[in-house]
C-alpha positions in Angstrom: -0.5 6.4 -21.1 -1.6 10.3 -21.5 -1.1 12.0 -18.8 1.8 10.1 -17.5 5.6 10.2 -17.7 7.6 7.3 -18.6 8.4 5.5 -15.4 6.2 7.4 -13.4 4.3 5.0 -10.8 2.7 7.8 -8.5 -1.2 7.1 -9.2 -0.6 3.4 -9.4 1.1 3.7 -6.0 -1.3 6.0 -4.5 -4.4 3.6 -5.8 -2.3 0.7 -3.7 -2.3 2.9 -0.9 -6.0 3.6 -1.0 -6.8 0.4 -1.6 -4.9 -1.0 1.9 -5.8 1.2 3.5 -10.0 1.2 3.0 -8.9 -2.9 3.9 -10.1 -2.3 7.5 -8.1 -5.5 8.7 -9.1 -6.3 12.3 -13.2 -5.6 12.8 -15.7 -7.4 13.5 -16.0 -10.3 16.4 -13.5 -10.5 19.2 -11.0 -13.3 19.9 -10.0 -15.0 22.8 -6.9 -16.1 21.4 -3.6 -13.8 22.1 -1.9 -14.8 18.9 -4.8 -13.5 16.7 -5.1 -10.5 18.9 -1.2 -9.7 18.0 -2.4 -10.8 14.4 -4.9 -7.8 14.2 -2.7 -5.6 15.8 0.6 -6.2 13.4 -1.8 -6.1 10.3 -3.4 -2.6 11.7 0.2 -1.1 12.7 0.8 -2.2 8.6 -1.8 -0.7 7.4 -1.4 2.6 9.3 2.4 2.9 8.2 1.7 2.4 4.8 -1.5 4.9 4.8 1.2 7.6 5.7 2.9 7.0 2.3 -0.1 8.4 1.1 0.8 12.2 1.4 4.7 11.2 0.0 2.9 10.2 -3.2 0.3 13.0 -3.0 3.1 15.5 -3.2 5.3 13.5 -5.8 2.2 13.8 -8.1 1.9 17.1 -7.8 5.8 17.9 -8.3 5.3 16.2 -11.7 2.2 17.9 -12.7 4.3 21.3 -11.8 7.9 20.2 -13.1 6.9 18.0 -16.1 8.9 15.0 -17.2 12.3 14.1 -15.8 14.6 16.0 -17.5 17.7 13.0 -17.5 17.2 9.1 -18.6 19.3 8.1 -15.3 16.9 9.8 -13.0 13.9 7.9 -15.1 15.8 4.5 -14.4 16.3 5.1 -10.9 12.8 6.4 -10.7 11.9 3.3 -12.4 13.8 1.2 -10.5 12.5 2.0 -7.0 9.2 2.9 -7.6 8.4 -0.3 -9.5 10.1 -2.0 -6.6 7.4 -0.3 -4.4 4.6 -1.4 -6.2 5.8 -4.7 -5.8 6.1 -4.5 -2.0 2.9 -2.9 -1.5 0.7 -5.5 -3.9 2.3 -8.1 -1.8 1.4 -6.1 1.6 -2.4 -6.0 0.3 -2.2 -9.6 -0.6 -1.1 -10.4 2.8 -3.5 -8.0 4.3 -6.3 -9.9 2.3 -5.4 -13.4 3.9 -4.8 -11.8 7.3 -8.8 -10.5 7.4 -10.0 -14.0 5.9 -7.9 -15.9 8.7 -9.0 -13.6 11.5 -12.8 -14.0 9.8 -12.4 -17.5 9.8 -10.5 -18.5 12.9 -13.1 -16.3 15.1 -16.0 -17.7 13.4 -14.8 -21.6 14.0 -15.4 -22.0 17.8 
């Protein structure tokens, strides 16, 4: 863990981020079918909103490279607290993602 403060999710986060976002939900054939259109569209309006946290977490890594470790054990807990709650929510958004692109694949390949 060199190179890291106790607590401190930011890379893991911004890794998450990267990953959903180079996802690409939505491409490929076109469907006929409203629902899956709205599908593509809700999965793409995800993705894009959670691409934003991106710079967030780009300047959160660079306040701890410039101000070190937190200087108080309650700021590390609630650090802990809601940054590991992030991580959670956004490995479940990629999971989700990852279904959504294998039932838009597969529903617009099975005509």
């Amino acid at each position: 863990m060199a190179g890291e403060f106790a607590g401190d999710n930011t890379p893991e986060l911004l890794s998450l981020v990267h990953d959903i976002t180079g996802m690409c939900v939505g491409g490929g054939g076109s469907s006929s079918l409203t629902a899956d259109a709205m599908f593509r569209k809700d999965c793409t309006d995800l993705v894009r909103r959670i691409s934003l946290l991106s710079h967030l977490f780009e300047e959160i890594k660079e306040l701890n490279k410039v101000n070190g470790s937190p200087s108080s054990s309650s700021s590390t807990a609630l650090e802990d607290s809601w940054s590991s709650d992030l991580v959670l929510a956004l490995q479940s958004a990629k999971r989700l993602l990852s279904v959504a692109k294998n039932f838009s694949s597969n529903s617009t390949n099975s005509s």
